[in-house]
C-alpha positions in Angstrom: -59.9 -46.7 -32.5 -61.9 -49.3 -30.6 -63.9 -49.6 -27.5 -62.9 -52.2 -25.6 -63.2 -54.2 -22.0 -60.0 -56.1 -20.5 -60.0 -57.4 -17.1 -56.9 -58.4 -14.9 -55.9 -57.3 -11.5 -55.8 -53.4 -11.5 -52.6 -52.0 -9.8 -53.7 -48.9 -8.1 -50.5 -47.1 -7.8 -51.6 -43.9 -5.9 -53.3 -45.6 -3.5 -51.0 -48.5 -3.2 -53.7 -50.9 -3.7 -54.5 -54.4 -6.6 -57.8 -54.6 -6.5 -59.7 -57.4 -9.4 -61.5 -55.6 -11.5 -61.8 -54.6 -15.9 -60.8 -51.4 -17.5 -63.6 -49.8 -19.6 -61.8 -48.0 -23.0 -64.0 -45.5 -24.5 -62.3 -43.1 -27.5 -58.5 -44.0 -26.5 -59.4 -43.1 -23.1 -60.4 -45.1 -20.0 -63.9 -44.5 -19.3 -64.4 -46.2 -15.9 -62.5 -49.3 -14.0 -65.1 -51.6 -12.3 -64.5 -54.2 -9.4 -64.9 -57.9 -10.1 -65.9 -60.3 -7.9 -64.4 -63.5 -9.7 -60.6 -64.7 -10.0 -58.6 -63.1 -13.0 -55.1 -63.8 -14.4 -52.5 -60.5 -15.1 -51.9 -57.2 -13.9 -52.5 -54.0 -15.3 -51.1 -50.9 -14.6 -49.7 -47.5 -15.7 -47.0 -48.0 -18.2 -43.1 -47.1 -17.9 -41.7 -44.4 -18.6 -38.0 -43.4 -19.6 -38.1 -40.0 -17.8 -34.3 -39.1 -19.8 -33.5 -40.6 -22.9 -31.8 -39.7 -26.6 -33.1 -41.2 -28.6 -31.0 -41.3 -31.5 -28.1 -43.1 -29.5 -30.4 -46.0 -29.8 -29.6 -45.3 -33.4 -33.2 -45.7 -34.4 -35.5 -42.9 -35.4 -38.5 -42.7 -32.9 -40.6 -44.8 -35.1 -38.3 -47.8 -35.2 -37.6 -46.9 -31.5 -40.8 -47.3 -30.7 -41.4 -50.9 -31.8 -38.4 -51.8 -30.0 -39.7 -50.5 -26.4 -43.1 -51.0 -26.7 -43.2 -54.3 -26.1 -41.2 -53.5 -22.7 -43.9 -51.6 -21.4 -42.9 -48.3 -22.0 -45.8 -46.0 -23.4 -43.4 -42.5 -23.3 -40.1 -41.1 -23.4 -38.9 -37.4 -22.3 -36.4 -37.1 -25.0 -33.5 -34.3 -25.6 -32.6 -34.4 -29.2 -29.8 -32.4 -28.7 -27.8 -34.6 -30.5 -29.8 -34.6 -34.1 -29.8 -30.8 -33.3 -25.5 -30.7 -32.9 -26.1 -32.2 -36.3 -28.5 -30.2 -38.1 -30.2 -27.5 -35.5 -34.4 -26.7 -35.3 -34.5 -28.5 -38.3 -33.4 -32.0 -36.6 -35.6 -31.4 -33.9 -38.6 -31.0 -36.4 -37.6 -34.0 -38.1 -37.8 -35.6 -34.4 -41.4 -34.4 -33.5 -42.7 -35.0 -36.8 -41.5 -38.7 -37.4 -42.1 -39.2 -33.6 -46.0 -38.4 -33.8 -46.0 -40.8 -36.3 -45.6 -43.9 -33.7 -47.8 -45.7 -31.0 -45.0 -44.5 -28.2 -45.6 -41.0 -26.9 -42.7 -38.9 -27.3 -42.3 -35.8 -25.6 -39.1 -33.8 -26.8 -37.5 -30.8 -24.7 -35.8 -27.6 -26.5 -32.3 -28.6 -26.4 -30.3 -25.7 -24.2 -26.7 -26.4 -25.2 -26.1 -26.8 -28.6 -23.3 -26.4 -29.1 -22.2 -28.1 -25.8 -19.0 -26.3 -25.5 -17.4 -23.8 -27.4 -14.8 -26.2 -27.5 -15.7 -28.1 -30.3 -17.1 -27.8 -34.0 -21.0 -28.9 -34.1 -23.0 -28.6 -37.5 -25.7 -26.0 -35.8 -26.1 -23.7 -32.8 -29.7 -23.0 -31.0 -29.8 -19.5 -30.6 -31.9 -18.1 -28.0 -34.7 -17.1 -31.1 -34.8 -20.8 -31.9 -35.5 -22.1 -28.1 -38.3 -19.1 -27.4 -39.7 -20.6 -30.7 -39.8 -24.1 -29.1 -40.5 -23.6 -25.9 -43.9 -21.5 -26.8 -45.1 -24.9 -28.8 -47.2 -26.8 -26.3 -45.9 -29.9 -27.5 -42.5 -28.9 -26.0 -42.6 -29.4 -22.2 -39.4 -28.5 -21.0 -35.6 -27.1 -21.2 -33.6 -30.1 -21.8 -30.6 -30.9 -19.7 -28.1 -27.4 -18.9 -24.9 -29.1 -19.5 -22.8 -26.1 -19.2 -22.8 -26.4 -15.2 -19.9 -23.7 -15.2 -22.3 -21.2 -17.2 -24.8 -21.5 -14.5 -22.2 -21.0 -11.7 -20.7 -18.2 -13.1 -23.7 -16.2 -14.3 -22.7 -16.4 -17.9 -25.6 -14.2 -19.5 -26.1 -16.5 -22.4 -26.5 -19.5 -20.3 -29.1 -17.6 -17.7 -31.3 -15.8 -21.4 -31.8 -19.7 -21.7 -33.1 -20.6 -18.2 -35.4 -16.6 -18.2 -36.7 -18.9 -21.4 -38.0 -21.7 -19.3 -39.3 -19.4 -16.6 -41.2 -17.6 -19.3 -43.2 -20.0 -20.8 -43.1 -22.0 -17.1 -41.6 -24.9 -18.3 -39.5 -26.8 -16.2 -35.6 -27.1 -16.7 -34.0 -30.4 -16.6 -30.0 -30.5 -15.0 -26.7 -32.0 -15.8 -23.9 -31.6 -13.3 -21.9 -34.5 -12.8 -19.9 -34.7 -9.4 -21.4 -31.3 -8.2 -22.0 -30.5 -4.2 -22.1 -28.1 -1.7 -21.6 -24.2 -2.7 -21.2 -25.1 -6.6 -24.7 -27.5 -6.5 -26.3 -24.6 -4.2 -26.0 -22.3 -7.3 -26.7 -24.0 -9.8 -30.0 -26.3 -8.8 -30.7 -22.5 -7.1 -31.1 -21.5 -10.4 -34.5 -22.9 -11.2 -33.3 -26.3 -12.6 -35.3 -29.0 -10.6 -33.5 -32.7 -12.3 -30.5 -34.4 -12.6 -29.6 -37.9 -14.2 -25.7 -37.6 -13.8 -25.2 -38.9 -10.0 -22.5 -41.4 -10.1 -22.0 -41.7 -6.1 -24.9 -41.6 -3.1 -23.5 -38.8 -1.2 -23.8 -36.6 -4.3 -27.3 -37.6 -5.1 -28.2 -37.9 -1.3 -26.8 -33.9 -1.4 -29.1 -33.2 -4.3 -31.8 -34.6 -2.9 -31.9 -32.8 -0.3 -31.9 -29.5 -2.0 -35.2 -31.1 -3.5 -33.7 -31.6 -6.8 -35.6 -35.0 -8.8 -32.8 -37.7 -9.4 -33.1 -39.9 -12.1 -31.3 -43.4 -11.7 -30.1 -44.2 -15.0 -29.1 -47.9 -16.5 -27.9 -47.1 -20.0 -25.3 -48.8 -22.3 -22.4 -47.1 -21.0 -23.5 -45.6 -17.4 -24.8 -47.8 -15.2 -25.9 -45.9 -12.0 -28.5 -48.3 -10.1 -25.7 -50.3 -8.2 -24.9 -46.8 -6.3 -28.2 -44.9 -6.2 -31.1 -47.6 -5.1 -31.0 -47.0 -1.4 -32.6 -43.6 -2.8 -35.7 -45.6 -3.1 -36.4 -45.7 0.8 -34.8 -42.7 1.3 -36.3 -40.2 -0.6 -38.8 -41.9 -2.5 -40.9 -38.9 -3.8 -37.9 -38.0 -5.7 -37.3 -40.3 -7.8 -37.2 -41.5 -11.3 -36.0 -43.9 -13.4 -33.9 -43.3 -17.2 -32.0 -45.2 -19.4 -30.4 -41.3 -21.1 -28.4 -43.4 -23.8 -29.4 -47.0 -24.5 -27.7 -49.1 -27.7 -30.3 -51.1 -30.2 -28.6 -54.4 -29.0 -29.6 -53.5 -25.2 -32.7 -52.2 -25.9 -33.8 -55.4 -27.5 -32.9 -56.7 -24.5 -34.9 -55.0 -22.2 -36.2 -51.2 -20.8 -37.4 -49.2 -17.8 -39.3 -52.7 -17.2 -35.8 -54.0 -16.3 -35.1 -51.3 -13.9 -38.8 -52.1 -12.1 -37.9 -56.0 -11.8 -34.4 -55.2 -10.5 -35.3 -53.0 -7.9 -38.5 -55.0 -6.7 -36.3 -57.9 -6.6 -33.8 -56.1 -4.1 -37.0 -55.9 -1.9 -37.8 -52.4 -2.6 -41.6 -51.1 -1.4 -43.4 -52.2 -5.2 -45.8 -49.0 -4.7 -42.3 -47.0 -4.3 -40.6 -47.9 -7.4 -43.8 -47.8 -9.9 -44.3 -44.5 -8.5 -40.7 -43.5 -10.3 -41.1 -46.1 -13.2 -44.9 -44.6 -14.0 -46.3 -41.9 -12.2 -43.6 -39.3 -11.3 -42.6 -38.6 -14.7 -45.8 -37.4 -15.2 -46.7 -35.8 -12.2 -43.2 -33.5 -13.0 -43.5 -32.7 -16.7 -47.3 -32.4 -17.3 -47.5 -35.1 -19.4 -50.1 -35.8 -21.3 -50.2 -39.5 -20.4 -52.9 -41.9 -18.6 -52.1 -42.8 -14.9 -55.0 -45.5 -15.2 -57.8 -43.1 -14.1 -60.9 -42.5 -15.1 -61.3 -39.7 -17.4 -57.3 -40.9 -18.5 -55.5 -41.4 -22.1 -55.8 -45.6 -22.2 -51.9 -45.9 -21.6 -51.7 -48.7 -19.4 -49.9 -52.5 -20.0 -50.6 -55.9 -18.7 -47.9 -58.1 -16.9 -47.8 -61.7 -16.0 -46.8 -60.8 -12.8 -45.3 -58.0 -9.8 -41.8 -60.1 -9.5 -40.9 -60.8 -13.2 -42.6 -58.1 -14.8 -43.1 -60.1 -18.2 -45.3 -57.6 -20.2 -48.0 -59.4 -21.9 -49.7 -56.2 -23.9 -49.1 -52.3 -23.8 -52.1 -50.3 -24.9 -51.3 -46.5 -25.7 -54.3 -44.3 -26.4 -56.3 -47.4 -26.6 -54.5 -49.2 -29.2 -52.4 -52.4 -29.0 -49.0 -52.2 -30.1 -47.4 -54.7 -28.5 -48.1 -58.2 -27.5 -46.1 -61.3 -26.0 -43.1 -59.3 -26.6 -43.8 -59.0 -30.7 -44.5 -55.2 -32.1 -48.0 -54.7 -33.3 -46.8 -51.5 -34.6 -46.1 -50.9 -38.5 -42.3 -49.2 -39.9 -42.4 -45.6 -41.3 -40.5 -44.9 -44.2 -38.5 -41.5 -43.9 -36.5 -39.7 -46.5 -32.8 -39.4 -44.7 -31.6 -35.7 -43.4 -28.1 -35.5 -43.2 -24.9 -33.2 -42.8 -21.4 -34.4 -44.0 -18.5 -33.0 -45.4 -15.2 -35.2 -44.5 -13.2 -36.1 -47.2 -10.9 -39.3 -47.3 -8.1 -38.7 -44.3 -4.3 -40.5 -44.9 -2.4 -42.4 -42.4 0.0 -39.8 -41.9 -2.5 -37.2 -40.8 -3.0 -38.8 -37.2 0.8 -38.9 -36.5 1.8 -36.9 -33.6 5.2 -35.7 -33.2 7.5 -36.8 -30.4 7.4 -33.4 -28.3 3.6 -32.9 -28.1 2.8 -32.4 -24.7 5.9 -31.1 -23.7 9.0 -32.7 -22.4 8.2 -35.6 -19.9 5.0 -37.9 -19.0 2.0 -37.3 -21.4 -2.0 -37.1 -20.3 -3.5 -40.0 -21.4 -7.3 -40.6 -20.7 -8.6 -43.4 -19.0 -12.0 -44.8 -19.9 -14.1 -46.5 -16.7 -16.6 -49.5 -17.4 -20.0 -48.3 -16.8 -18.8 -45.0 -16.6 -18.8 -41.6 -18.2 -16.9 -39.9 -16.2 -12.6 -40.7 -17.1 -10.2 -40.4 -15.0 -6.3 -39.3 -16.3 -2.6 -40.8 -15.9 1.1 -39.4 -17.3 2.3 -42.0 -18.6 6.5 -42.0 -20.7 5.9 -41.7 -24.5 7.0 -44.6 -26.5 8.3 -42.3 -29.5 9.2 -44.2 -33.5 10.9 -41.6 -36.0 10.0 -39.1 -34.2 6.7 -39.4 -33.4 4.6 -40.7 -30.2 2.9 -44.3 -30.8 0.7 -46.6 -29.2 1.6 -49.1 -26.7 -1.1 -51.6 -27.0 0.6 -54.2 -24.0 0.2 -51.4 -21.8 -3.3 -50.6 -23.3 -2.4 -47.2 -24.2 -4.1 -46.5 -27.8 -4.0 -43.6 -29.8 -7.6 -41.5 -30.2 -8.5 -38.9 -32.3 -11.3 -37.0 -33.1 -11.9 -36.0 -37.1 -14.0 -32.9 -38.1 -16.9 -34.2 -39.9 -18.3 -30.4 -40.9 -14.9 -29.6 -42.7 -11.4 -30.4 -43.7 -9.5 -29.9 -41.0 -6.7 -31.8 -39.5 -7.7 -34.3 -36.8 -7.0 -33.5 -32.6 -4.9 -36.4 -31.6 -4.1 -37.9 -28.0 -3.8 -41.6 -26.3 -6.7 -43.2 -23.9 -6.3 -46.2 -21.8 -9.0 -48.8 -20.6 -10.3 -50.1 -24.4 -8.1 -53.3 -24.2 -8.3 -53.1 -28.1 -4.4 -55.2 -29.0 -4.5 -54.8 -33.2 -7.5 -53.4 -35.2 -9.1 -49.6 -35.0 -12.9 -48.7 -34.2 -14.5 -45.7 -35.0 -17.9 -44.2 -34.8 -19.9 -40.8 -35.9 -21.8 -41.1 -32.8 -20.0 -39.0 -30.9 -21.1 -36.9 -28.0 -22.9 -34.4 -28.6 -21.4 -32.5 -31.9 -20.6 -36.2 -33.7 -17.5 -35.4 -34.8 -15.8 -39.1 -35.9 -13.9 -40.1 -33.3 -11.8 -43.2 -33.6 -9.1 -45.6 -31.1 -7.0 -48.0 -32.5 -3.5 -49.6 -32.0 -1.5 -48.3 -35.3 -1.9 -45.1 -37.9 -2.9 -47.0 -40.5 -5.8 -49.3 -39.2 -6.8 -45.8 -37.8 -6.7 -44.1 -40.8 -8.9 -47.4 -42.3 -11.7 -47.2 -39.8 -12.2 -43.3 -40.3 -12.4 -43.6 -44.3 -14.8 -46.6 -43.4 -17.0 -43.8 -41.7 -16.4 -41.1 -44.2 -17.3 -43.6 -46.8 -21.0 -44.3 -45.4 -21.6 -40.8 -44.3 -21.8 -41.3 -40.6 -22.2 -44.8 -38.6 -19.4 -47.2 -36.8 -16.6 -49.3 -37.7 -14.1 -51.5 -36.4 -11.2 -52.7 -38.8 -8.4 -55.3 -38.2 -5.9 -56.0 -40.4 -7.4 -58.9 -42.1 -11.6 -57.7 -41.8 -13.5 -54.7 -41.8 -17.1 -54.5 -40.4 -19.9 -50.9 -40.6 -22.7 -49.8 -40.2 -24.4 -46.9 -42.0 -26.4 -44.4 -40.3 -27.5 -41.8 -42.7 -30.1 -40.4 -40.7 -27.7 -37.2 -39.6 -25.0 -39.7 -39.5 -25.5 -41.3 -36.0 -29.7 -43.0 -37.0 -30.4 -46.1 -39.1 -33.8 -45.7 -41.6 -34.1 -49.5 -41.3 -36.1 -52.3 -39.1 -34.8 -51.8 -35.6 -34.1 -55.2 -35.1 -31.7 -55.7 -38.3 -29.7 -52.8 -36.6 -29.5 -54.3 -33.6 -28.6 -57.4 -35.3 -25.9 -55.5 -37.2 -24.9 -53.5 -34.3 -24.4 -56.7 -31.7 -21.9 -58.5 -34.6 -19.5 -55.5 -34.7 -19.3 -55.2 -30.6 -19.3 -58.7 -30.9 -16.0 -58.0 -33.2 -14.4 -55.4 -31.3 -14.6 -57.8 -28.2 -12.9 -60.9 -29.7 -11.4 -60.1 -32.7 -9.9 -56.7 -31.3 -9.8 -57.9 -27.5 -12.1 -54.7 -26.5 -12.4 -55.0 -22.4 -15.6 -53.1 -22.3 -19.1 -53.7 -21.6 -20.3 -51.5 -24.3 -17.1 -50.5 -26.4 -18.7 -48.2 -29.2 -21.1 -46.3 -26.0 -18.4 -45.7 -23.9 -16.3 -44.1 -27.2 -18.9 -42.1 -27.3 -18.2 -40.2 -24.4 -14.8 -39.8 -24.7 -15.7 -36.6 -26.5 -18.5 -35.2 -24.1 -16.6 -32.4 -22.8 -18.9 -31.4 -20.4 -18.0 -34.6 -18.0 -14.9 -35.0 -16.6 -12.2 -35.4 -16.3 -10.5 -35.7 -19.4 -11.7 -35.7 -22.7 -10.8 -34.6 -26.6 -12.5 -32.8 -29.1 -11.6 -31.8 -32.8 -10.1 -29.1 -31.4 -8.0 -30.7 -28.9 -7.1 -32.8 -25.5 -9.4 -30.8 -22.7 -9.2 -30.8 -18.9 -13.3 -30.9 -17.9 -12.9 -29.6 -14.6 -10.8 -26.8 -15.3 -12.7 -26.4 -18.6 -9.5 -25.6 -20.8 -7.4 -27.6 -22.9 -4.5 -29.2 -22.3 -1.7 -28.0 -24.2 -0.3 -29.8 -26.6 
């Protein structure tokens, strides 16, 4: 670790002043900042922060994470890993801290609070309340990761509240999920002790939050895109807010971070001291973290930018050390040994037939998936019905879905989903919210059936199959994280969206995200498990 001098214009974001001056690094931390008196090119500031992130949907382990974001600015993450631990429990979290102290970006993971999500679906692990005490009393834990199960809260389940009397214990704050929740309902639950949420998708529902004093997080992931709706939360409440990404794909985060978020919004003429304060110093302020706010006295976590418009990061320093510059990684690849859980065998094409009176006589639910969306919305729509069984419609977009167990034999749930676009070929994918279950849409049993096996086959990952081609990509880390160079993932991961668009006619933004979600129970309105079609506000099933 060197000591070092860099000058530049220092951006003083607490008290909203640039004043020219050098940073002083003494022993990874900054020792003094000192005025200049002469003209100096670049800015330097606090780096960003992605305040709600997993980071396995990037499908990167931390390490290979790391090298992607780094050169975006972004010195720390506060990361749930509640989807490693759906896969593999304490142990995946381990595997996360571990393999994440191993890289130049600071990662600070939460003890995951619903794993299982529901008790609606088969996951490979459960977090017992032994296993979250256990975290929670590390100090390298700084929080309860996001309560998804909203209607626990409400209703006083005694399970859910031993997990929150966890949090209050060891005084570690409690990060939210509650999607679409005001008045009474929102009273009770952010009454409970939980002070965040990253799952507004309207204003008036954040604007209620807000003023119950509750953080909001705008996110901009793959899938959900929430910024469009939420900025005019910047002037409004200000002190409240933070910016997140929660899921980002390797192809987008190639692309582009938190730093993206910062440009956007100072570009739509937001106060700059405003929106630094959520990109760099609120995160840090609310979770303790251990991360320099370019003080005195500080961790040396700060970056240099061209400029306060574009944002073009020219270096981020993280305890001192470079690891990025001009965009390029400084930072070296970690080799891991795999962890994994996977039991699937081969499935056949008539395993995903449904017969012709599921769902009753008349209409049948069908999900509809929403660009830039998690939430779905629902239609009935007449069943198109071949030998005696239900089949897709794919000139009316209505495809079949179906999740597979990946844990154990078991036959698959099967249901239709509209909004995919997808006109003759299957995709598939073990990234599944949040057990990773394989779920799978296509227009016909057998291209189905194809895609799944291509899944089964690599032990976790995504596929998209047509009748004449076939494209995958393995994740054996737990089935859903590559143990490769970031950028060949991305690389990989772009040329098989880039299939499902043209070759398969996807209509989506983000096809294999937004599949994702279409087995996240916990947001409504209708989704499907490997146990079956379920109804997320009435938090039931639908009979089938």
């Amino acid at each position: 670790m060197m000591d070092f001098q860099i000058e530049g214009n220092i951006v003083d974001i607490e008290n909203r002043k640039v004043f020219t001056g050098e940073v002083l690094v003494r022993n990874g931390h900054i020792h003094a900042l000192r005025p200049l008196d002469r003209k100096v090119s670049g800015y330097i500031l606090p780096g960003f922060i992605d305040a709600h992130i997993h980071i396995e949907s990037s499908m990167l382990i931390p390490t290979e994470f790391s090298r992607l974001a780094a050169p975006h600015g972004t010195v720390a993450t506060v990361s749930d890993p509640h989807e490693i631990a759906n896969v593999l429990g304490k142990g995946g979290i381990e595997f996360m801290i571990e393999n994440g102290a191993s890289a130049g970006l600071k990662f600070f993971f939460g003890a995951s609070s619903c794993v299982p999500a529901t008790t609606f679906e088969t996951a490979g692990a459960r977090m017992t309340l032994e296993d979250i005490d256990q975290l929670l009393s590390r100090p390298d834990i700084l929080y309860l990761s996001e309560m998804m199960n909203y209607p626990g809260v409400i209703n006083r389940d005694p399970e859910v509240l031993g997990r929150l009397d966890l949090a209050s214990k060891w005084q570690k704050p409690v990060d939210g999920h509650a999607p679409g929740l005001k008045g009474q309902d929102a009273d009770s639950y952010f009454g409970s002790g939980i002070s965040t949420d990253h799952e507004c998708f309207s204003l008036d529902e954040a604007r209620y939050k807000a003023s119950l004093g509750v953080k909001i997080l705008i996110r901009e992931g793959s899938a959900a895109k929430n910024y469009a709706a939420l900025h005019p939360l910047l002037n409004e409440y200000p002190e409240l807010i933070m910016f997140c990404s929660d899921d980002r794909h390797p192809d987008d985060l190639i692309e582009g971070h938190i730093n993206s978020l910062v440009q956007r919004a100072v570009a739509d003429g937001y106060d700059l001291y405003d929106v630094l304060w959520s990109a760099c110093i609120h995160p840090v302020k609310h979770y303790k973290l251990p991360v320099g706010t370019l003080n005195a006295g500080d961790p040396a976590d700060f970056i240099v930018v061209e400029d306060l418009e574009n944002f073009k990061v020219l270096s981020t320093f993280i305890d001192g050390v470079k690891y990025a510059e001009k965009g390029k990684t400084l930072e070296p690849g970690v080799a891991i040994d795999p962890i994994n859980q996977f039991v699937a065998s081969p499935m056949k094409t008539g395993d995903f037939a449904l017969s012709a009176d599921a769902f009753g006589a008349g209409p049948m639910p069908v999900i509809v998936a929403i660009d830039h969306e998690l939430i779905t919305e629902r239609l009935y729509a007449e069943k198109s019905v071949r030998s005696g069984h239900i089949v897709p419609q794919p000139d009316e977009d209505i495809l079949k879905i179906a999740v597979v167990n990946r844990y154990d034999n078991q036959p698959p749930a099967v249901a239709f989903v509209k909004g995919f676009g997808l006109k003759n070929g299957a995709m598939a994918s073990c990234v599944a919210h949040d057990s990773h279950n394989i779920i799978v849409i296509g227009t016909d049993d057998d291209l189905i059936c194809r895609a799944v096996n291509k899944i089964i086959e690599q032990k976790g990952g995504i596929a998209a199959v047509s009748v004449t081609d076939e494209k995958g990509l393995s994740l054996p880390v737990a089935g859903i994280m590559s143990d490769t160079d970031g950028k060949l993932v991305a690389r990989q991961y772009a040329s098989i969206s880039k299939f499902v668009k043209d070759d398969l006619s996807s209509t989506l933004t983000a096809p294999f995200m937004t599949l994702s979600f279409m087995a996240l129970l916990v947001i409504p309105s209708l989704k499907i498990s490997d146990l079956g079609l379920f109804d997320g506000e009435t938090f039931s099933f639908v009979e089938s």
